[in-house]
C-alpha positions as CSV (number, residue, x, y, z in Angstrom):
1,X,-77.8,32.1,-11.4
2,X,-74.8,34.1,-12.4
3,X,-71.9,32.5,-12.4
4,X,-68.8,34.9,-12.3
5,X,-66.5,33.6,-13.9
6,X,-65.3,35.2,-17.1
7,X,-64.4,34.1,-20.3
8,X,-62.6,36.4,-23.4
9,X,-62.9,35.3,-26.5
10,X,-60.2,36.6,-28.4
11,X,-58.7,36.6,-31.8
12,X,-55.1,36.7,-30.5
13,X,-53.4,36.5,-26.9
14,X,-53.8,40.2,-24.8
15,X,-51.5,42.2,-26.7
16,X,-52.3,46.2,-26.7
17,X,-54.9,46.1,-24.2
18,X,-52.9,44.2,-21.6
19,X,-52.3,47.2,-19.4
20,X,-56.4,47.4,-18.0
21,X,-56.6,43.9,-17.9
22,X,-54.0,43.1,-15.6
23,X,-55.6,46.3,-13.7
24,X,-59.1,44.6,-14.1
25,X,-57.9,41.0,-12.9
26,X,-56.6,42.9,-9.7
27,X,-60.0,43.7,-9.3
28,X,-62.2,40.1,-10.1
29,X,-62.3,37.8,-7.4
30,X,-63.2,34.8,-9.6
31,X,-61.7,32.9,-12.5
32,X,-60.6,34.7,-15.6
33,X,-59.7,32.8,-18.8
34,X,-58.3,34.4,-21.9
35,X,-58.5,32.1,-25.2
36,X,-57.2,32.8,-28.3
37,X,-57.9,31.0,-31.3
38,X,-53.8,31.3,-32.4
39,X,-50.8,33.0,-31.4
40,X,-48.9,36.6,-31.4
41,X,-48.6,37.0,-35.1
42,X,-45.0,37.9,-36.3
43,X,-45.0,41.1,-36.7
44,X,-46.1,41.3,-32.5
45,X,-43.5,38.7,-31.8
46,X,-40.8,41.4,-33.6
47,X,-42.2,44.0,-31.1
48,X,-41.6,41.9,-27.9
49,X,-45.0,40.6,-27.1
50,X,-45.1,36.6,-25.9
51,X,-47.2,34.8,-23.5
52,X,-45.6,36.0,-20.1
53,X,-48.7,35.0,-17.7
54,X,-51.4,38.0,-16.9
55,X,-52.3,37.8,-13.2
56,X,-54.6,35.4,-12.3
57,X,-55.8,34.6,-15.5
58,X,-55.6,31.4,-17.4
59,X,-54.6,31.2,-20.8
60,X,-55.4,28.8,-23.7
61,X,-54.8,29.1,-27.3
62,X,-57.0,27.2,-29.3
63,X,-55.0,26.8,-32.8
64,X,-52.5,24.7,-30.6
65,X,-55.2,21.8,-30.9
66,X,-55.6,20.0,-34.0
67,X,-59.5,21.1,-33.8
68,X,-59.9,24.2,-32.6
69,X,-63.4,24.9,-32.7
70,X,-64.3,21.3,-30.7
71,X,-62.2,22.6,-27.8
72,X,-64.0,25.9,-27.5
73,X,-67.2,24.0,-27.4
74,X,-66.3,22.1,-24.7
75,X,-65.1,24.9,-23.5
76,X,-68.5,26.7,-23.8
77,X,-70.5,23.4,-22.4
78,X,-68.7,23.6,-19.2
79,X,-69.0,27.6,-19.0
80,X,-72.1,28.6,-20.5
81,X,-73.7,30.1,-17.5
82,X,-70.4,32.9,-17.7
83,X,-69.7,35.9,-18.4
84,X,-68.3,35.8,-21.9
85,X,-66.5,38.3,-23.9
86,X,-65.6,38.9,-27.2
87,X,-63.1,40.6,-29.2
88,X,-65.6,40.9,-32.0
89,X,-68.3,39.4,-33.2
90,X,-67.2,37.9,-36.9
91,X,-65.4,35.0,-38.2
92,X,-64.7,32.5,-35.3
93,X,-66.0,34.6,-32.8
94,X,-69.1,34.5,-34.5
95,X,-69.4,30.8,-34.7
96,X,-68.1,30.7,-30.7
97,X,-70.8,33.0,-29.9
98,X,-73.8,31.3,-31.9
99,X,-72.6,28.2,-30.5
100,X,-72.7,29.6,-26.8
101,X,-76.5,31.0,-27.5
102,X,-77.6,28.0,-29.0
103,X,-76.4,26.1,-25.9
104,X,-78.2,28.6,-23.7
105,X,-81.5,28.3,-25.6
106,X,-81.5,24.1,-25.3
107,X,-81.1,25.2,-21.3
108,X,-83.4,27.9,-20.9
109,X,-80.5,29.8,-19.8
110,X,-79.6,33.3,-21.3
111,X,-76.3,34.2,-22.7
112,X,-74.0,36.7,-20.6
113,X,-72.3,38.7,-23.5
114,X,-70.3,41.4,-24.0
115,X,-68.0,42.8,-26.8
116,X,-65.1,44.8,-27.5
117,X,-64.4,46.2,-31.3
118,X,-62.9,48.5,-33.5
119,X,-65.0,50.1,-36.0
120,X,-64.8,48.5,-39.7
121,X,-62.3,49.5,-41.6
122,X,-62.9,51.7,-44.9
123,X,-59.5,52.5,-46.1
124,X,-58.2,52.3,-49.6
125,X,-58.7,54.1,-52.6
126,X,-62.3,56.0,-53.4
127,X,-64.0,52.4,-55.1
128,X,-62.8,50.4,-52.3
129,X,-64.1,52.9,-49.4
130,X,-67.4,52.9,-51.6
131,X,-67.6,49.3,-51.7
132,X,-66.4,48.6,-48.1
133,X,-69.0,51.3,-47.0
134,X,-71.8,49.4,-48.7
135,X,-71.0,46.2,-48.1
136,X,-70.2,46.8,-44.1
137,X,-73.8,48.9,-44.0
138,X,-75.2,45.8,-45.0
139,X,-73.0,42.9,-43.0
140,X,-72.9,45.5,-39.6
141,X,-76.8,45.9,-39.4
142,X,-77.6,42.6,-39.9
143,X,-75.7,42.0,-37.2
144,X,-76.7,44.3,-34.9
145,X,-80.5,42.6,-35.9
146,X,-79.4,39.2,-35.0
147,X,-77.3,39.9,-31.9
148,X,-78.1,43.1,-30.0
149,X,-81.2,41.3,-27.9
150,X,-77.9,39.3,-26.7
151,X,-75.2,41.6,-25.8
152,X,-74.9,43.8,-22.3
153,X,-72.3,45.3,-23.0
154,X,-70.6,47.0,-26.5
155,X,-66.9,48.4,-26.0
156,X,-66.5,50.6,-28.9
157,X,-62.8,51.7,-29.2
158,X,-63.2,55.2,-28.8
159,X,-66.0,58.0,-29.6
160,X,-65.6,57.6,-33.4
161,X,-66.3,53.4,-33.1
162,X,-69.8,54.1,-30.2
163,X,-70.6,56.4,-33.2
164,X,-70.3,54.0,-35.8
165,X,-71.9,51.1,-33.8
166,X,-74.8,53.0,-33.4
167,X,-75.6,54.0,-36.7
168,X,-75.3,50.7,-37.8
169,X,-77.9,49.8,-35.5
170,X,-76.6,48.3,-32.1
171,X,-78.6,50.0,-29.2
172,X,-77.2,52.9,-27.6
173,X,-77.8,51.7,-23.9
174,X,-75.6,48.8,-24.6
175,X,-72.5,51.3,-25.5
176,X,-69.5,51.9,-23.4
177,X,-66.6,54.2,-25.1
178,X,-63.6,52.8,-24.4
179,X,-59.7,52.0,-25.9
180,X,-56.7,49.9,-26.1
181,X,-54.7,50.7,-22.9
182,X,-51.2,48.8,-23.2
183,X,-48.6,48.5,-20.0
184,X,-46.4,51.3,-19.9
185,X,-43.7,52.0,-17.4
186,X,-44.0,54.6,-14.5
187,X,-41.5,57.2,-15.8
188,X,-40.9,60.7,-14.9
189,X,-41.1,62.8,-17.9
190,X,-38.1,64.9,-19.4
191,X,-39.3,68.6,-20.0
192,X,-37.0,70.7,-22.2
193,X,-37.2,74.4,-20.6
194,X,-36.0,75.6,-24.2
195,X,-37.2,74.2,-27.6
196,X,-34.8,75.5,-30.5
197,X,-34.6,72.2,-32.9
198,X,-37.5,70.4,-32.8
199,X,-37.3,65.9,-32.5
200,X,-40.2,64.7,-34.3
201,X,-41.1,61.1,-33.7
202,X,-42.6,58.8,-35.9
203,X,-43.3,54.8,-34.6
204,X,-45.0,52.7,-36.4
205,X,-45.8,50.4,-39.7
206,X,-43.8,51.4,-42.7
207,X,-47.6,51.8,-44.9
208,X,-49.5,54.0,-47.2
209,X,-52.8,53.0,-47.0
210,X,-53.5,52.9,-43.4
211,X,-50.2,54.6,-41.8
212,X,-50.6,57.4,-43.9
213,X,-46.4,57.4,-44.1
214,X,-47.0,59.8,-47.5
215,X,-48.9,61.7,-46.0
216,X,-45.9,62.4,-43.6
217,X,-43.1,61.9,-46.2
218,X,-45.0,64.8,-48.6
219,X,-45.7,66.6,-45.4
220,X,-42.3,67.2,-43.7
221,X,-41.2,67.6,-47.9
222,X,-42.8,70.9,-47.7
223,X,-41.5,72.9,-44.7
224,X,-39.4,75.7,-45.2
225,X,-37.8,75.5,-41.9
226,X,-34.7,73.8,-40.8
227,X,-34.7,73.7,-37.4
228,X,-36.4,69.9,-37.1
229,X,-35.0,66.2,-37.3
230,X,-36.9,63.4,-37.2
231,X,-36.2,59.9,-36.6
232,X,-38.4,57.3,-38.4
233,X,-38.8,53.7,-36.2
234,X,-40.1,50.6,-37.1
235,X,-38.9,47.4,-39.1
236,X,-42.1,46.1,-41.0
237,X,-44.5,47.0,-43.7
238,X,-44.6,47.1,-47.6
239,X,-43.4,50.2,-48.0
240,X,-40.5,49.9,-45.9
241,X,-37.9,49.9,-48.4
242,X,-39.6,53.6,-50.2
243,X,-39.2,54.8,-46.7
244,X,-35.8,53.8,-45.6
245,X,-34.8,55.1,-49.5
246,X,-36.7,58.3,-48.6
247,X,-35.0,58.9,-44.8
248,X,-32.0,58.2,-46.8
249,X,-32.3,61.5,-49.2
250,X,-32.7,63.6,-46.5
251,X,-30.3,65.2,-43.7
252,X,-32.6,66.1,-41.5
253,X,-34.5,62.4,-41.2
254,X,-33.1,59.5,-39.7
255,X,-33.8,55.7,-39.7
256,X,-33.2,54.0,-36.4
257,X,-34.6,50.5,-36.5
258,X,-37.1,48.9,-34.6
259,X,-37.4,49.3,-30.7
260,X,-39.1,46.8,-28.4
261,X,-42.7,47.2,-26.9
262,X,-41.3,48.2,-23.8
263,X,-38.6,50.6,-24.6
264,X,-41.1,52.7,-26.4
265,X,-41.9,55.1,-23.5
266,X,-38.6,55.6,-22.3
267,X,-37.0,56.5,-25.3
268,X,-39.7,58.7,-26.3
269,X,-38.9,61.0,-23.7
270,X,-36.0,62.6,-25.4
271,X,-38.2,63.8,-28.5
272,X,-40.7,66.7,-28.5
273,X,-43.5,65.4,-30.4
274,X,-44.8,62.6,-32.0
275,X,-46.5,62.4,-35.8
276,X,-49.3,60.0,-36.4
277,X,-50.2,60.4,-40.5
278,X,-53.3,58.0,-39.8
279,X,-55.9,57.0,-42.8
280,X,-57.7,54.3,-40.9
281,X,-56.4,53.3,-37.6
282,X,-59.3,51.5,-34.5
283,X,-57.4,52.9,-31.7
284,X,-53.1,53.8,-32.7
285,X,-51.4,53.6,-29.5
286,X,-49.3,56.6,-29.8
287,X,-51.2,59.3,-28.2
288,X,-51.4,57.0,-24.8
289,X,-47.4,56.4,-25.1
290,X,-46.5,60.1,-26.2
291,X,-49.0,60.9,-22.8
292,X,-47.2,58.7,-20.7
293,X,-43.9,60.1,-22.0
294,X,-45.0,63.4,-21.4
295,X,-44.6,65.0,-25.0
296,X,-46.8,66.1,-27.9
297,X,-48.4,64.5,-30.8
298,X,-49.7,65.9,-34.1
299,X,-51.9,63.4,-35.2
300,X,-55.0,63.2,-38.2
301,X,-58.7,62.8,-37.1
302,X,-58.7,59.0,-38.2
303,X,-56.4,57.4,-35.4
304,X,-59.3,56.8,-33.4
305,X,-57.1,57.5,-30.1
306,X,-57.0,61.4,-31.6
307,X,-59.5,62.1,-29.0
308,X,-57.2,61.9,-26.4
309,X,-55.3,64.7,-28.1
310,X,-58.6,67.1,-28.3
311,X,-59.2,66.4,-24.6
312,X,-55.8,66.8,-23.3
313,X,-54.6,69.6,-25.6
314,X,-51.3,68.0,-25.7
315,X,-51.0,68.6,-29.7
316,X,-53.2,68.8,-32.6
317,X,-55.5,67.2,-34.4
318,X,-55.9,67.1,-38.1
319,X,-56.9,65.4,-41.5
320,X,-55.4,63.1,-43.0
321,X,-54.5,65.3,-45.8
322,X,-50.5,66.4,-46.8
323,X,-51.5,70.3,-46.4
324,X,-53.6,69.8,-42.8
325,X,-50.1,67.9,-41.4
326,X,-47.8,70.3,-43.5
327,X,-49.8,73.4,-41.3
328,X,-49.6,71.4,-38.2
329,X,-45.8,71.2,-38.6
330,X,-45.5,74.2,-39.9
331,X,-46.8,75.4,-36.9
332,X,-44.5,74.0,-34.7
333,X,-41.8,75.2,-36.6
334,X,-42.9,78.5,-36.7
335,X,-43.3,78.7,-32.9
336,X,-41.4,75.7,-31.0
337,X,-42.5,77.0,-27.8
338,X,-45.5,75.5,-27.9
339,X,-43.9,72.5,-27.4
340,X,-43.8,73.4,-23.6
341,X,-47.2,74.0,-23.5
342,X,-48.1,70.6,-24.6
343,X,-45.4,68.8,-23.0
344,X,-46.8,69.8,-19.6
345,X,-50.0,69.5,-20.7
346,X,-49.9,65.9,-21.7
347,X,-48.4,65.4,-17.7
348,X,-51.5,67.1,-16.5
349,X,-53.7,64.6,-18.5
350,X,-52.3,61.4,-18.2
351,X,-53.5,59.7,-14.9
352,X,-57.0,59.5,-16.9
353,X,-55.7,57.1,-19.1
354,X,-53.7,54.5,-16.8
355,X,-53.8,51.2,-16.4
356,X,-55.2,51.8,-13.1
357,X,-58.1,54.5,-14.4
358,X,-59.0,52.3,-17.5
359,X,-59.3,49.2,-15.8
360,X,-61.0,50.4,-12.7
361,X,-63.5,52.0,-15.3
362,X,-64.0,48.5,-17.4
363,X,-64.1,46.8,-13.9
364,X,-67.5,49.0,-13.3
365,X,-68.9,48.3,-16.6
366,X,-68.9,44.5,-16.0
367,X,-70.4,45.5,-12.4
368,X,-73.0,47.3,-14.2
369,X,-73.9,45.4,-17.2
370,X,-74.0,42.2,-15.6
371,X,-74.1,42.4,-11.8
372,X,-77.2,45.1,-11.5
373,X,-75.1,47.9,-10.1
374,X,-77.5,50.6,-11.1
375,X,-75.3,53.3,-12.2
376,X,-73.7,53.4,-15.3
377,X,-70.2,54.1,-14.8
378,X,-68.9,57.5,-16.7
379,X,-65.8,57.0,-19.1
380,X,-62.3,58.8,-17.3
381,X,-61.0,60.4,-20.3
């Protein structure tokens, strides 16, 4: 028998994706219990996130015992006839999750799994993309081999990561699109009726080899126009002294510190689009903010959350190359106007991707994957 209780197995407390869950635990009836293995690192501490409570949800962080894993097998002993959920499927989730079928093999009992992940990374310079993409073929199907007769449900972040799963060979019936949906306020958006200087936004790490900030920095170098500022915001990374230097050199670019988590949306409001410069990201959480804030983003094919540019039309996407973002801005230069366009475009779209709409949607795929509703519930976005 099912019991429906659930248990997510997570690397870290609910950070980005906090905004469905608290929709979703709305929605479950019965227990919910989020355990981590350790904390918020730094760098999410510096961005406002802490352990606040999340609904009716329990949490437990295991790294706060002196043996971690002995906990979460107790843990497991006392649960294994759950629902159980994890925020992938390597390093001490793995172990968790060969523990928990291990224990439902001694009982005759069979495992109730899902999984949320990213795609694998393959940033870095052309040896290391060739080596990550050999070694990940290898490491990803054999894992698909040994696990996929276990799992119900795969949340891939976004079209890109169902793509990815499924060439490495994780069945396709088992794949749900999905994404990081943080908690945003309920704001009414700010639409500028007339666009002559252009804000440009950029939030984020302060990096090169997954942030793409060159990309931007050579980018914005190259435009012939003037009629543009834009304000650069964030306070970690190991380029962040080369970018500070470089906002530094340049009239029309601004540093402006960090902001908090939650200011993010608000403050966004008074710019007219956003620039993602993206080499690898799993899901970047711009495009959902910049939605919510009702304003554009230009943003390169690699984000991950770049679809939900293509289906809203609220921007562009593009490579992550210096002349694809230099014609995107160049663009925009060229003809501010189509600011407006996007702005209200990005109003239009955003109900799709609420807390509300996202975790109704992951609320049906549970239903479905382990309840026997017998239709398969369509992704909003």
């Amino acid at each position: 028998m099912i019991n429906v209780k659930i248990l997510f197995w997570r690397s870290v407390p609910m950070d980005v994706s906090i905004g469905d869950f608290e929709q979703f635990a709305k929605n479950w009836k019965d227990k919910i219990y989020v355990i981590s293995y350790q904390g918020y690192p730094k760098e999410r501490q510096q961005c406002g996130f802490s352990l606040k409570g999340i609904g009716n949800a329990t949490e437990i962080v295991l790294s706060e015992s002196s043996n971690p894993m002995k906990v979460a097998k107790k843990i497991i002993d006392k649960n294994y006839n759950c629902i159980h959920l994890f925020s992938g499927i390597r390093e001490h989730n793995q172990k968790i999750l060969d523990y928990l079928i291990k224990k439902c093999k001694n009982l005759g009992a069979s495992p109730l799994v899902g999984v949320f992940s990213e795609r694998p990374n393959m940033f870095g310079n052309r040896v290391e993309k060739m080596l990550r993409l050999f070694g990940y073929n290898i490491l990803y199907h054999y894992l698909a081999k040994r696990y996929n007769k276990f799992i119900s449900a795969f949340l891939a972040m976004g079209g890109i990561g169902v793509d990815t799963y499924i060439r490495y060979g994780f069945s396709e019936n088992i794949m749900f699109k999905y994404m990081y949906c943080p908690k945003l306020p309920q704001i009414d958006a700010k639409i500028k009726t007339a666009i002559n200087e252009i804000k440009f936004l950029y939030v984020g790490r302060f990096n090169y080899v997954t942030k793409g900030l060159d990309i931007l920095m050579n980018a914005f170098d190259k435009l012939e126009y003037d009629n543009w500022t834009l304000d650069i915001v964030g306070g970690y990374g190991d380029r962040k002294a080369e970018v500070i230097n470089w906002c530094n050199t340049h009239d029309n670019v601004n540093f402006v510190g960090s902001w908090n988590n939650e200011e993010v949306c608000i403050k966004m409001r008074d710019y007219d689009v956003c620039v993602v410069p993206s080499r690898y990201d799993g899901w970047n959480l711009i495009p959902n903010q910049a939605i919510r804030s009702g304003i554009a983003t230009i943003i390169t094919e690699e984000a991950g959350s770049d679809e939900l540019i293509n289906a809203s039309g609220a921007g562009l996407v593009v490579k992550p190359e210096v002349d694809s973002f230099y014609h995107a801005l160049e663009k925009v230069t060229a003809y501010p106007q189509i600011c407006e366009e996007w702005k209200a475009r990005a109003l239009k779209y955003r109900d799709k991707i609420s807390e509300e709409a996202v975790g109704d949607y992951f609320t049906q795929i549970i239903q479905y994957a382990f309840l026997g509703n017998s239709r398969k519930p369509s992704c909003p976005w």
